[in-house]
Structure formats: C-alpha cells, structure tokens
C-alpha positions, 0 to 999 in steps of 0.5 A: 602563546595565544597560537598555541591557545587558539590551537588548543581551543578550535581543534576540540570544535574541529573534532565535535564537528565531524564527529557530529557528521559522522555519527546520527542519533537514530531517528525517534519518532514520538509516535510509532503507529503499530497495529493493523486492520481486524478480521470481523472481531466477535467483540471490540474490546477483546480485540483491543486488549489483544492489539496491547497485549501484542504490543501494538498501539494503534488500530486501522479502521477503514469505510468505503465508498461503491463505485460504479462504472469505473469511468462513470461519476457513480459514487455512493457511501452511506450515511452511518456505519456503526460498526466503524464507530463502535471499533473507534471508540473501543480503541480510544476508549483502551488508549489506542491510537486510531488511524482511519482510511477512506477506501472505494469499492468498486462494484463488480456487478457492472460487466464493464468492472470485469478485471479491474481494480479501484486503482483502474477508476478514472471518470471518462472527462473533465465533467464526470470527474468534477461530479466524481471529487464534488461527491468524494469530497462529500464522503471525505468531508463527512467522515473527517467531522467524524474523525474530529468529534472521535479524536482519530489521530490520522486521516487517510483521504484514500487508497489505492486510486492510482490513476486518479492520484498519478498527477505529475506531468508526464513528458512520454507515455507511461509504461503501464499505459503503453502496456495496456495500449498495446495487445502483443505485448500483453499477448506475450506476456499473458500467454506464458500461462499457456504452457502450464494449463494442465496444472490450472484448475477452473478455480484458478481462474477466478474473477472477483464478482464472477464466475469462474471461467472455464477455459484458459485462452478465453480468461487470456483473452478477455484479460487482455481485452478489458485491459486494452479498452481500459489502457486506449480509454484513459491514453485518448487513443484516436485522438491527436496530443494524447500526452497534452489530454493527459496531462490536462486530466492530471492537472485537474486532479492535482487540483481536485485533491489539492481542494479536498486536502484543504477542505479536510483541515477546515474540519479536522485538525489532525494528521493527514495522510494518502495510502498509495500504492507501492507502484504509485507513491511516486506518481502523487504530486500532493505529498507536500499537503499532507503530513505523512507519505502513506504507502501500501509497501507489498514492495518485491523484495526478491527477483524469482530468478534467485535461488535461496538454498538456505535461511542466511541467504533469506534473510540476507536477500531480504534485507538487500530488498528493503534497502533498494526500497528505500534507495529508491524511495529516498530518491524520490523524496530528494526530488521533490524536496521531501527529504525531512517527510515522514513515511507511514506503512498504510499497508504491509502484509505477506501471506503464509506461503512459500515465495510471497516475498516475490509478489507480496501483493498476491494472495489468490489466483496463479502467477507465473514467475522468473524467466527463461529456465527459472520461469515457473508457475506458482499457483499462491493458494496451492504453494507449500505453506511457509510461516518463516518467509514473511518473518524474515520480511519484517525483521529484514524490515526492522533491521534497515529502519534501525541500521540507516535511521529510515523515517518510517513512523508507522506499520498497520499490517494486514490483517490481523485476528484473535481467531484461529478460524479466519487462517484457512480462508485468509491466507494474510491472516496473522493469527495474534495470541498472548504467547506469540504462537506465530513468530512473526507477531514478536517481530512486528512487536520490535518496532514498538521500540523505536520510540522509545 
C-alpha cells in the first residue's frame, strides 16, 4: 500500500518536472524600450505625442564628443545643449522613457580623418590615451549628472568606438587588423570596383568632409593607403611582439572604462549600457559592468549569392538570418558567463531599398556584392526602391524574439520622423503617421507586446 501511495505521489512530481523542462514561460521583460532617435523635429511635443500614437515608449536622444586626429587626445564637447534638454524633458514630461547615448564625431577637416570612421579612434600611446579617457570621462561625467537630475532611464557611456572597447586578450592578429596591414589583400578585394567604373558617377565617390573624388583608381588607392597607415599604426608595425604591445594597450583600455563605468554609478543611479557595434560586441570585456549589452544590430541577414524569387522565400531567409544572429550572440554570451544578461538594440535600421538586408549598414556610396558569377555592383542610392525588405526584417525579428524567448529588451530605430520632407534625403527615414502609412511602423509596434 504505501508502494502504491508513493507511487501515486512522485509520479504527478515526476511529470511538473519535465513539463517545466519542457515548456518556458516567454520572456517579459518589465520593460520593452521601443522607440528611436528623431529627424530635426520642428517641435517636441508633436514629435512625442506621434512616438505614443505609433506605440512606442521610448525616445533616444544622443550628444556628441569632436574628436580630432583619431590618434590624437584632442576631444572637445560643449558645456550646454539645450536642445538635447529641451528633447528630454518634452519626452518625460509626456511619460517616455528616455535612453541618451554618448556618441564622438570625428572631425573630418583634419587630412589624416580621410576615410575613417569614430570606430577607427585610437590614440597613438599610453599617454595620449590616459589624457584621451581623463576628458572623455569628463564628458561622461558631465552629461551623467544631467541624466540624473533629468531621470533618464538608461545611459549609454558610447558608441561605435570599436578599437578603443576591443579589449579582450588576443592570442594572434585580428582579421581586420591583418586586413588592413596587408595592401594585396586589399588590392584585391577593392579593385573589383574596377570593372564596374562605367556605371560609377564621380558622386559615387564621396568622402565624408570632402570632395568628391574624380577618378576611381585614385579613390582605390587612397582607401587602401589611410587604411593601411591606420591598420600598421594601431598593430605597432616595425616593432618586435607586436601582439604583447597590443594586448598591453587593450589592458589599459579595459581599464579606463572599467574606471568610467564606476565613476558613472557614483552619479547616476540608472541603468547602463554601451552601443557597440555589430562586429564589435564580442570584442568588449566590460559587459559584466553594465546592465544591458547594447548593439547597433545592422547584422547581414542574407548572403548576396542568395536568389529570392519571391516574398515566402524573403521572409523565410530572414528569418533564418536572425536566428544565426542570435546563435552567435548566445554563444558569446555563454562564454563569458553572460547568459542571463539582457540584450538592447541601440541601433537598428534599413534603408527603403532593394537588398539592404545584405549590408544593412549602408546607405550611401556603392557596394560591390556576391562572388564569382553572382558579383555585382549595387549603387544603394540609385537601387529600386524597396519598402517590403526591411518590413520583413523586423517581422522576421519579432517572430525569433517570440519563437525562442530572445532576452532582447529594447529597439530604438534609426531614424524616425513626423515629416514626409526628410524621405528624399534620408533613405533611413521611417516616415511615422497616425494611420501607419508605411507598414513597417505597425511592425516595429508588435514588440510593444511583449511586456505585456
């Protein structure tokens, strides 16, 4: 008898068990940030009262840093940015949330900024880079006291600055680095432009701050040569143990924002977060200070190989892009331990054209795509226009966060606007309205739900 009773008692225990080990309540976040950065808004509190008629609950506002010479410790901000302040208290003041996001600017006046970006900044040695993070702190500091007296509701301490955050250990060169320290190999890789010169326009050939260049070989060329001096300067080409001198400088940066993190949460009691990249997210070492990993996710969802022939296809590709994302990001996470760390999209945008789901991160300029007989030039700004590609995106987006209970916690696109006028010069533009002209806008509105 009491067999039989133990019997009846354990086996309902046995089935809760794997029941539970079966089935996973969806992950809710309390909070699902949703919203984005604005387009010079003619006034605040229209541009807010759109942002809750579209659904969304949050507003990115962003100040910058300049930087000079991106190896220099030349860094500047100014004292006072009304309209920053004027933006977050419209937001608060409707009930938004508010996330703010320290950004550098690098100054391309400078001859030597030619064909870099702020993720290129790296000060040449030890000390230019203590007096670069003593003012950088500075800025931080300044603009966390602002956050606190305000209530925003996450700091972000930067974005973008991939060289100065890749601070893990590295045991042999990085490819990137190894990319741009070796010239035939960009040689090889640039010069496919050449056989499409034809189809280049000298506005093909912009660089930011500068004329456009005339003559393609010539925009090659210097490409490769700015990117060469940059890739020897920061690898201490010429000298013996390059990879000690390396990781040496990664040490010191490790502990530079480790120092700034810990300054911030003197003065602000907030949420913190970092915007990386996303090619660079899994080469940050501070994860584990800050409350979110932040990732500008213009993540390739599609090789350019890929033939689609119809929207299914589309959409099912997409989708089997978000998923290799997060595969790759959870193994990072597992890693380091970083399992139970909640993800949040500081950035996530698609121009309205076809293919940008292939290099999501451009939106200007020419690419050229694919390999062997599927190599082609796509010129982004002179691509048919397409405003189902980036759609499919963000439902295939959804339906991964929903389908494997991603801990994703927030998407601020990029950008957003309440005026048609902006959508001829900004091909990122998401026109938002109170019908939902453009579909995507309903889309983006579904992860309003998922804290509910």
């Amino acid at each position: 008898m009491k067999k039989i009773l133990l019997v009846v008692f354990i086996a309902p225990l046995i089935f809760l068990l794997f029941s539970r080990e079966q089935y996973k309540a969806p992950y809710q976040p309390d909070t699902f940030y949703l919203g984005g950065i604005q387009i010079n808004e003619a006034n605040n509190e229209d541009w807010v009262k759109m942002l809750q008629d579209a659904n969304m609950n949050t507003v990115e506002v962003t100040i910058y840093a300049k930087q000079g010479e991106w190896d220099s410790d030349s860094l500047s901000f100014d004292d006072q940015n009304q309209g920053v302040l004027s933006e977050i208290r419209a937001a608060k003041a409707a009930g938004l949330h508010v996330i703010l996001i320290l950004r550098v600017s690098l100054d391309h006046a400078f001859v030597r900024n030619r064909f870099m970006w702020h993720g290129m900044v790296l000060p040449k040695n030890d000390s230019l880079l203590v007096n670069w993070f003593g003012r950088y702190q500075a800025f931080a500091k300044k603009w966390a006291t602002i956050a606190a007296q305000e209530g925003v509701d996450v700091f972000c301490i930067g974005s973008e600055m991939n060289a100065l955050v890749s601070t893990f250990e590295v045991n042999s060169m990085p490819s990137l680095y190894a990319y741009y320290n070796s010239v035939p190999a960009q040689r090889k890789f640039e010069q496919r432009a050449l056989k499409y010169k034809k189809q280049l326009k000298e506005e093909d050939l912009w660089v930011r701050g500068y004329d456009n260049y005339k003559n393609l070989r010539a925009y090659i060329d210097d490409r490769i040569k700015y990117n060469h001096t940059w890739g020897q300067q920061v690898t201490f080409a010429g000298k013996r143990n390059r990879l000690a001198l390396m990781n040496q400088r990664r040490k010191q940066a490790l502990y530079q924002w480790k120092k700034l993190i810990k300054e911030v949460r003197t003065i602000y009691k907030g949420k913190l977060t970092y915007a990386a990249n996303f090619d660079n997210y899994h080469e940050v070492a501070f994860w584990d200070d800050l409350d979110f990993i932040g990732i500008n996710a213009y993540f390739a969802l599609r090789n350019a190989n890929q033939t689609i022939v119809s929207p299914q296809k589309m959409q099912k590709t997409l989708k089997r892009g978000w998923e290799n994302v997060f595969d790759q990001v959870d193994a990072f996470r597992a890693q380091h331990d970083l399992k139970d760390k909640p993800m949040l999209f500081t950035e996530l945008g698609y121009i309205n054209r076809k293919n940008t789901t292939i290099e999501p991160w451009t939106g200007f300029g020419f690419s050229v795509v694919g390999s062997n007989q599927n190599e082609r030039l796509i010129v982004w700004d002179r691509e048919e226009a397409d405003w189902e590609e980036r759609k499919f995106a963000i439902d295939a987006l959804y339906e991964v966060v929903k389908e494997q209970r991603i801990n994703l916690e927030g998407i601020l696109y990029w950008k957003l606007t309440t005026h048609d006028y902006h959508l001829p010069y900004e091909p990122f533009a998401l026109h938002l309205t109170p019908e939902a002209k453009d579909s995507l806008q309903t889309s983006l509105g579904l992860f309003s739900k998922l804290d509910d």
